[in-house]
C-alpha positions as CSV (number, residue, x, y, z in Angstrom):
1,X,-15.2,-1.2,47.0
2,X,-12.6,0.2,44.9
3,X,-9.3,1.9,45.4
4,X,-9.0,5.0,43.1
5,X,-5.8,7.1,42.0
6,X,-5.9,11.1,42.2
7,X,-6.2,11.4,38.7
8,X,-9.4,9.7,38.7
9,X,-10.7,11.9,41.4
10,X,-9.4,14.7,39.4
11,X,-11.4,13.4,36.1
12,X,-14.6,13.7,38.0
13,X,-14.3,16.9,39.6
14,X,-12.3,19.1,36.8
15,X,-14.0,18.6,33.6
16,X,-12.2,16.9,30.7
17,X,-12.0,14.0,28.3
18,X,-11.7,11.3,30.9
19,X,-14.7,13.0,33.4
20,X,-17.6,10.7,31.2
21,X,-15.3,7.9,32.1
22,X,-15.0,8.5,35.9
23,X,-18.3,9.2,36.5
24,X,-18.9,6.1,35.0
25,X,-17.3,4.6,37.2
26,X,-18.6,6.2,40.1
27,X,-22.0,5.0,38.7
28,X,-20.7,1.6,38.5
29,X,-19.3,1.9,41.8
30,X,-19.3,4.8,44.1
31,X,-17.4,2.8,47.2
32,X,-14.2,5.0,46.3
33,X,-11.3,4.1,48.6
34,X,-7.6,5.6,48.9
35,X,-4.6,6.6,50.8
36,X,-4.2,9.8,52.8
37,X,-2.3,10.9,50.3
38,X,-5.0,11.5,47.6
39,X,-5.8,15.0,49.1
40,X,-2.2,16.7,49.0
41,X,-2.4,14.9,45.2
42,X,-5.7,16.7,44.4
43,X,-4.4,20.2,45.9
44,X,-1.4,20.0,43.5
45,X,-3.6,19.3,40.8
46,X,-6.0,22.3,41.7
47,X,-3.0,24.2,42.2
48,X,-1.8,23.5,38.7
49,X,-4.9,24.7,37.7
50,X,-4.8,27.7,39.3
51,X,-1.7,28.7,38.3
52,X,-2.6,28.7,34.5
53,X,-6.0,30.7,35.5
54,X,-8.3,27.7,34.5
55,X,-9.6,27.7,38.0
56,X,-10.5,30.8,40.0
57,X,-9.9,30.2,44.3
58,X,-13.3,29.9,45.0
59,X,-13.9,27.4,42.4
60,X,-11.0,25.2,44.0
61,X,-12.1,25.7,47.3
62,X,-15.7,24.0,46.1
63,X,-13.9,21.3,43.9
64,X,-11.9,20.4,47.1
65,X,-14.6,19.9,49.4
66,X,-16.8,18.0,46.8
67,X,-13.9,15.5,46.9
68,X,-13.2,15.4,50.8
69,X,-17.2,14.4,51.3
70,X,-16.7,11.9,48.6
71,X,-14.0,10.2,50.1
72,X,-15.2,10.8,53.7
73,X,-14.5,8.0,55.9
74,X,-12.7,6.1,52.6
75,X,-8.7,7.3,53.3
76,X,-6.7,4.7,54.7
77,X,-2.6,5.6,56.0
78,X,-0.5,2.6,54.4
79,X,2.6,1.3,56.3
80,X,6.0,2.3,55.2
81,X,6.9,-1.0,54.7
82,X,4.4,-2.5,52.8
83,X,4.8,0.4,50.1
84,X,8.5,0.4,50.2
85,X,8.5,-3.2,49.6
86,X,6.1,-2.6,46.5
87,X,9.1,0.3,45.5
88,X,11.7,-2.4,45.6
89,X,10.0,-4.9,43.3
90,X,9.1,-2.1,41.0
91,X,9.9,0.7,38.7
92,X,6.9,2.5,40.3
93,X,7.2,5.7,42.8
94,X,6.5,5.8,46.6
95,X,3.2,7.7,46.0
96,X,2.1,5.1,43.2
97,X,2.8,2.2,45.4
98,X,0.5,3.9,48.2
99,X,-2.4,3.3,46.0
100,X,-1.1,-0.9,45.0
101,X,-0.9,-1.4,48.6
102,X,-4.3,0.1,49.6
103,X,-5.9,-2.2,46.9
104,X,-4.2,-5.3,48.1
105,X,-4.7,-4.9,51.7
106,X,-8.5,-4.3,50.7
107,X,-8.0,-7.2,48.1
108,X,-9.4,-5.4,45.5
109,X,-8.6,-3.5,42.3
110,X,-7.2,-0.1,41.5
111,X,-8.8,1.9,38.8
112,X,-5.9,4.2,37.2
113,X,-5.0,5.8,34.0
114,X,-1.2,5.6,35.3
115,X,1.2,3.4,32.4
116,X,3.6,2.3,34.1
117,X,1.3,0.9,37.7
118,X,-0.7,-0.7,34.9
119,X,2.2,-2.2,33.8
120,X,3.9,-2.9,36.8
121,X,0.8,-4.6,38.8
122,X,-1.6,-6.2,36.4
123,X,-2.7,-8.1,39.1
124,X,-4.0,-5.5,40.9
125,X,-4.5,-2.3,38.7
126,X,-7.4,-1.7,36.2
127,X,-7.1,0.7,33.4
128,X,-10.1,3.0,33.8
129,X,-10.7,3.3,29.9
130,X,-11.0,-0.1,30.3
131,X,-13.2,0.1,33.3
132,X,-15.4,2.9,32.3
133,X,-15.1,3.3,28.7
134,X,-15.5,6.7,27.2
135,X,-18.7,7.3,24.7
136,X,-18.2,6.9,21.2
């Protein structure tokens, strides 16, 4: 099992130059795990998309359920205090530290594309390039 940001959920749903590296991944390992919070993530994402007319509504309704059955039975709420805690001993946001805390209470890594929780928690977060490499 692996804890997974939005964006990488994003990279396999919504084609572009990081989807060869997330399904990858998925191919390496398709336990995905992460917080409750991944879905209102993915809806801004598909709303972005919608927004600049790359994605018509019925396309985002699909792309959203794909992603719900994938992560079916694989969210997990994280306590207040475990990810404020992470907030305090890092430059990182609320929503970032949701995804640290997941991984560490299921001591295991975080696949991200994210800087700064690469930076922040080496320990624990995996750059998904690094991961998943893209094809040359």
């Amino acid at each position: 099992m692996i804890v997974v940001d939005t964006n990488v959920i994003a990279y396999l749903f919504i084609p572009g130059s990081h989807s060869h590296a997330a399904q990858k991944l998925l191919r390496t390992d398709a336990d995905w795990a992460a917080p409750l919070l991944w879905r209102s993530e993915f809806r801004n994402v598909l709303a972005a998309y919608l927004r600049q007319g790359d994605l018509a509504l019925e396309q985002a309704f699909f792309l959203v359920k794909e992603a719900e059955f994938l992560m079916k039975d694989r969210e997990y709420a994280i306590p207040s205090s475990k990810v404020l805690t992470l907030v305090n001993d890092s430059q990182c946001s609320a929503y970032d530290c949701e995804f640290v805390a997941l991984a560490q209470d299921l001591n295991t890594k975080l696949i991200t594309s994210d800087r700064k929780i690469l930076k922040e928690f080496p320990k624990v977060a995996i750059s998904l390039e690094h991961f998943a490499p893209r094809r040359s």
